[in-house]
ChimeraX commands (.cxc) that place a marker at each C-alpha (Angstrom):
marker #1 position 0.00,0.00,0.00 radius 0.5
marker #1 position 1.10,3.26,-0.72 radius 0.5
marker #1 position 0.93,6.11,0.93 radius 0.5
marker #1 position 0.78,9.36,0.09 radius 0.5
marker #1 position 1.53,12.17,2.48 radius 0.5
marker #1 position 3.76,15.10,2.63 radius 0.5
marker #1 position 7.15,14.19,3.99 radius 0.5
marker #1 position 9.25,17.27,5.57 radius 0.5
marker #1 position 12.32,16.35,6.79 radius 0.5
marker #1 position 14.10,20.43,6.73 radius 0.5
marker #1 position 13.91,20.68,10.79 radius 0.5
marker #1 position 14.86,24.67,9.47 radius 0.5
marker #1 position 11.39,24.67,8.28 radius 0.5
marker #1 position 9.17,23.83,11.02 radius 0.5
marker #1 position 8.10,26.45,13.32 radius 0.5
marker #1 position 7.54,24.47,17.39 radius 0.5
marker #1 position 4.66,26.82,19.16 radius 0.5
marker #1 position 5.90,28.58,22.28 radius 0.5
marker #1 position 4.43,25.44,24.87 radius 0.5
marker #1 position 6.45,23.01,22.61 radius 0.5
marker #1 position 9.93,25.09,22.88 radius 0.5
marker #1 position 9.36,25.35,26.51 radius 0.5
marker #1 position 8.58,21.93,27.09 radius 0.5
marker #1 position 12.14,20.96,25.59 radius 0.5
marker #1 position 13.98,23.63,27.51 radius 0.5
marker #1 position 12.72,22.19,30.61 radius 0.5
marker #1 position 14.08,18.64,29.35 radius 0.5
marker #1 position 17.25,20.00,28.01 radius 0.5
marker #1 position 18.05,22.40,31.49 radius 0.5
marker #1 position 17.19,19.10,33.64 radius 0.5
marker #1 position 20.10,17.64,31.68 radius 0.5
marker #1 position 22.89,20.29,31.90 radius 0.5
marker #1 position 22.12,20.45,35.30 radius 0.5
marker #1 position 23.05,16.95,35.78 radius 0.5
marker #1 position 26.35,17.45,33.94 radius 0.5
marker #1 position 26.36,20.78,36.48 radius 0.5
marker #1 position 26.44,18.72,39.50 radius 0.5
marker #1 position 29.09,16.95,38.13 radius 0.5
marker #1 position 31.24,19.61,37.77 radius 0.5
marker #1 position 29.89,20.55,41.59 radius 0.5
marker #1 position 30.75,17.56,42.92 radius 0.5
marker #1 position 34.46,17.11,41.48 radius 0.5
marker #1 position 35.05,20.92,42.79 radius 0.5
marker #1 position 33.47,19.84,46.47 radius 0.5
marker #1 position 36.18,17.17,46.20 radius 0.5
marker #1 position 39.16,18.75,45.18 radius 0.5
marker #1 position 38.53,21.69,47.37 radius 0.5
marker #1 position 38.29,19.45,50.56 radius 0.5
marker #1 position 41.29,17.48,50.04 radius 0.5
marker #1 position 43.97,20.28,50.40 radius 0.5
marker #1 position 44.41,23.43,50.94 radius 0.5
marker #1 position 46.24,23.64,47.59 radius 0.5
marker #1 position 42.91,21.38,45.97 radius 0.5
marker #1 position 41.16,24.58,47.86 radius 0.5
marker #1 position 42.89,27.28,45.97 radius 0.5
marker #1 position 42.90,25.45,42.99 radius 0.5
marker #1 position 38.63,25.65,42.65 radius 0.5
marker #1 position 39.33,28.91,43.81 radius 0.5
marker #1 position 40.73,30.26,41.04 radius 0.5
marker #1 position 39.21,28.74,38.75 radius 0.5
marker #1 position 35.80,29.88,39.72 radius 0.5
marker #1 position 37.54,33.32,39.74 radius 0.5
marker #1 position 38.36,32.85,36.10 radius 0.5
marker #1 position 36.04,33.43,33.29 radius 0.5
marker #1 position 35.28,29.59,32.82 radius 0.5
marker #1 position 34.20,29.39,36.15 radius 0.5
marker #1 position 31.61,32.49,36.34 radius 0.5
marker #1 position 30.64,31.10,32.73 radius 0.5
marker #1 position 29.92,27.72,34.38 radius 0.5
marker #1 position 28.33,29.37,37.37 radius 0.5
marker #1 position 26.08,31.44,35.50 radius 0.5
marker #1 position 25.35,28.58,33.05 radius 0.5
marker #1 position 24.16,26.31,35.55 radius 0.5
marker #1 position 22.27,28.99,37.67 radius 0.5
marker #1 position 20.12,29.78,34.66 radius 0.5
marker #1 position 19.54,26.30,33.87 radius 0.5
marker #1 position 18.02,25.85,37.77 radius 0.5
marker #1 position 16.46,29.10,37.13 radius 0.5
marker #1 position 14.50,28.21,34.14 radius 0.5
marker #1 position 13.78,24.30,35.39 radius 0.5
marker #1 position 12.30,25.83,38.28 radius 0.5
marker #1 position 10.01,28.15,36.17 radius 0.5
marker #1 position 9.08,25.64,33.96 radius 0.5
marker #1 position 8.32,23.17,37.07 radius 0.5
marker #1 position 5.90,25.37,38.42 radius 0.5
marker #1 position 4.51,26.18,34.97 radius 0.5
marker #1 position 3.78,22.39,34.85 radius 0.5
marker #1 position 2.34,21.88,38.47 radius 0.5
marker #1 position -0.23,25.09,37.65 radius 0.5
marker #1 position -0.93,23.42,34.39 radius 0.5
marker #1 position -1.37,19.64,36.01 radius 0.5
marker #1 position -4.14,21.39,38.88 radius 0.5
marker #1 position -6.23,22.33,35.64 radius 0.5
marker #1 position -4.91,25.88,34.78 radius 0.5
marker #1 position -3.62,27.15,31.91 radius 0.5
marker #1 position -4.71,24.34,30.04 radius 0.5
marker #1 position -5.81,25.76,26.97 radius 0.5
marker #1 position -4.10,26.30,23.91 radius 0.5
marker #1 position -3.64,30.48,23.84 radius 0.5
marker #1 position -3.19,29.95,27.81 radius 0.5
marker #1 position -0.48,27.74,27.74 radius 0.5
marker #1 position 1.31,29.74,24.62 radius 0.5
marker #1 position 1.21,32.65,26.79 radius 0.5
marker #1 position 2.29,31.29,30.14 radius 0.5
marker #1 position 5.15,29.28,28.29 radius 0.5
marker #1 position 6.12,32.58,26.74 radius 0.5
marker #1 position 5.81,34.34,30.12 radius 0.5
marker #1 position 8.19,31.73,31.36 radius 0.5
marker #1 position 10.45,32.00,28.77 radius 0.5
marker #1 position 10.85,36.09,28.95 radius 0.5
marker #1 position 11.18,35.98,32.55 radius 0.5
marker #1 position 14.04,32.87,32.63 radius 0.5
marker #1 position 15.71,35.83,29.58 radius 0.5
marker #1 position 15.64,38.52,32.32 radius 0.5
marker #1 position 16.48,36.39,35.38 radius 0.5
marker #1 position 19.50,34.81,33.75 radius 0.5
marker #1 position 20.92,38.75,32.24 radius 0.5
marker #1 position 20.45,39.84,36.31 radius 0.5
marker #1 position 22.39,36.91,37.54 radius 0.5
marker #1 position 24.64,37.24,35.19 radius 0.5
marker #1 position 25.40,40.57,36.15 radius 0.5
marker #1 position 25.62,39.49,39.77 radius 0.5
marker #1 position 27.65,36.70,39.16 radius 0.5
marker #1 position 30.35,38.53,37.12 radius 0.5
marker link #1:1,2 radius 0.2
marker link #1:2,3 radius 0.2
marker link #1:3,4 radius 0.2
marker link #1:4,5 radius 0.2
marker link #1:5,6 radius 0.2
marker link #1:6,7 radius 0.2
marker link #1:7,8 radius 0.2
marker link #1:8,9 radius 0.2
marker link #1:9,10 radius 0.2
marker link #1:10,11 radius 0.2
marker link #1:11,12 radius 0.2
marker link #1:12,13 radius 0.2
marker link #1:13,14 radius 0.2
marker link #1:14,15 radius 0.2
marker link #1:15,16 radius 0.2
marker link #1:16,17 radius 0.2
marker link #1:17,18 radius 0.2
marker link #1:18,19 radius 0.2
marker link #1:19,20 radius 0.2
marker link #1:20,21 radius 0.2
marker link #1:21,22 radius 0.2
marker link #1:22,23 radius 0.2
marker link #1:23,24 radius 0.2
marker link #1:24,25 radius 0.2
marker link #1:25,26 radius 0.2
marker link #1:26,27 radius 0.2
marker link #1:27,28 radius 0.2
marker link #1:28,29 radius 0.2
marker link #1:29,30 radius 0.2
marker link #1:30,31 radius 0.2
marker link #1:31,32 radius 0.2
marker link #1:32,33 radius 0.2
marker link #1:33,34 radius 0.2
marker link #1:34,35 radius 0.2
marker link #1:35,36 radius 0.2
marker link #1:36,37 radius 0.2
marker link #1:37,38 radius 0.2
marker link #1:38,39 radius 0.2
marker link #1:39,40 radius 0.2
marker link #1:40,41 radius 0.2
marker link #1:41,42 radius 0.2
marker link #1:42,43 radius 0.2
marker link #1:43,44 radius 0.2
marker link #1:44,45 radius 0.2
marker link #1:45,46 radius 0.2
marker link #1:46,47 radius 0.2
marker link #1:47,48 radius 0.2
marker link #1:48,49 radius 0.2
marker link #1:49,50 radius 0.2
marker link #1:50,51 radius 0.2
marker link #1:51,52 radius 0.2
marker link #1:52,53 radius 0.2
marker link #1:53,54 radius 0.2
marker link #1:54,55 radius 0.2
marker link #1:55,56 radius 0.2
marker link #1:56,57 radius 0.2
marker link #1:57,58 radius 0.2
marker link #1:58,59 radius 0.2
marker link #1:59,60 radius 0.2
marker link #1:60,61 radius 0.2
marker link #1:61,62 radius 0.2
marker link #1:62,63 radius 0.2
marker link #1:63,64 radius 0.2
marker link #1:64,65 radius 0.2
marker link #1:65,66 radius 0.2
marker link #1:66,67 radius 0.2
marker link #1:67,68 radius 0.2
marker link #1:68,69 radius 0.2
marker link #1:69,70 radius 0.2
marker link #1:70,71 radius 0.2
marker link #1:71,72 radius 0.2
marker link #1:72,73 radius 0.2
marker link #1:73,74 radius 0.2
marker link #1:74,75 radius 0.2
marker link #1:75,76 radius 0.2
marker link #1:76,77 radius 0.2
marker link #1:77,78 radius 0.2
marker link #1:78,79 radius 0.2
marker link #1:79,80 radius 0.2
marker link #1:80,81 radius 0.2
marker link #1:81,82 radius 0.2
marker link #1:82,83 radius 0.2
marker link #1:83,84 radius 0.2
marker link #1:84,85 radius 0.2
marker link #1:85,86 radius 0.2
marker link #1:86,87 radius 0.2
marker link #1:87,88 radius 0.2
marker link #1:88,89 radius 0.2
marker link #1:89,90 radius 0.2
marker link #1:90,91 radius 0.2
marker link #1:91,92 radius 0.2
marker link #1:92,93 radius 0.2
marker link #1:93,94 radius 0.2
marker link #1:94,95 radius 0.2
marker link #1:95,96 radius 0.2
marker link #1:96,97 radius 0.2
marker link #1:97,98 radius 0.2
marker link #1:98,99 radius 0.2
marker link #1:99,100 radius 0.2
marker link #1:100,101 radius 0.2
marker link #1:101,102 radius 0.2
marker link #1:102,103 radius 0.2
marker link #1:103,104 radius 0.2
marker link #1:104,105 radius 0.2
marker link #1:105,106 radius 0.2
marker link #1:106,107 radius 0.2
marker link #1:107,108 radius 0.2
marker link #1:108,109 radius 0.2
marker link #1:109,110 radius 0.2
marker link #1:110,111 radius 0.2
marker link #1:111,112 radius 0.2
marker link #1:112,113 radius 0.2
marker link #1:113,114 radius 0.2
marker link #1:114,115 radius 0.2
marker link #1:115,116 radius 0.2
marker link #1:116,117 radius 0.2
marker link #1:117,118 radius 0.2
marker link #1:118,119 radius 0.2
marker link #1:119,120 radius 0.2
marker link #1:120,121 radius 0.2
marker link #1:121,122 radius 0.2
marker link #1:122,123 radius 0.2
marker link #1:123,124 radius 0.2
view
């Protein structure tokens, strides 16, 4: 049997509404903040085992890396929290509907934006 229907396969092409793009970046900052607390947990280590392992983090959070790493995974938590309690309104029966839950994921999604630039700034 043959079928015929449209095949896209140019992912530049397709358009994801707001709810879709937030759903991923709550997927995708769940995941770097795993490979976060990695990097957490090796500097917790090598900063308790010497004083040397101590200045060593240190500096390295002093660098650029480090504030690059600490904002990185701040705005990941910040935005995985958002989206969290975007998804606990939404699973008591709110924002349910389809303009709703466009706007609320886009409300989510400007607010992680601003968050992230202010701890940015704090952080650096």
């Amino acid at each position: 049997m043959k079928k015929q229907r449209p095949v896209n396969l140019d992912l530049n092409t397709i358009k994801f509404p707001p709810s879709a793009v937030s759903s991923i970046l709550h997927r995708v900052t769940g995941v770097a903040m795993f490979f976060a607390l990695l990097f957490v947990i090796w500097a917790w280590a090598v900063s308790v085992s010497s004083p040397d392992g101590f200045a060593s983090v240190q500096s390295i959070m002093d660098g650029v890396i480090g504030k690059l790493i600490a904002i990185g995974t701040a705005s990941a938590l910040t935005y995985h929290i958002l989206g969290g309690v975007r998804h606990v309104i939404m699973d008591m029966g709110h924002l349910e509907e389809l303009e709703s839950g466009n706007n609320s994921a886009r409300a989510i999604i400007a607010l992680w934006v601003v968050l992230t630039v202010v701890l940015g700034v704090a952080l650096w």
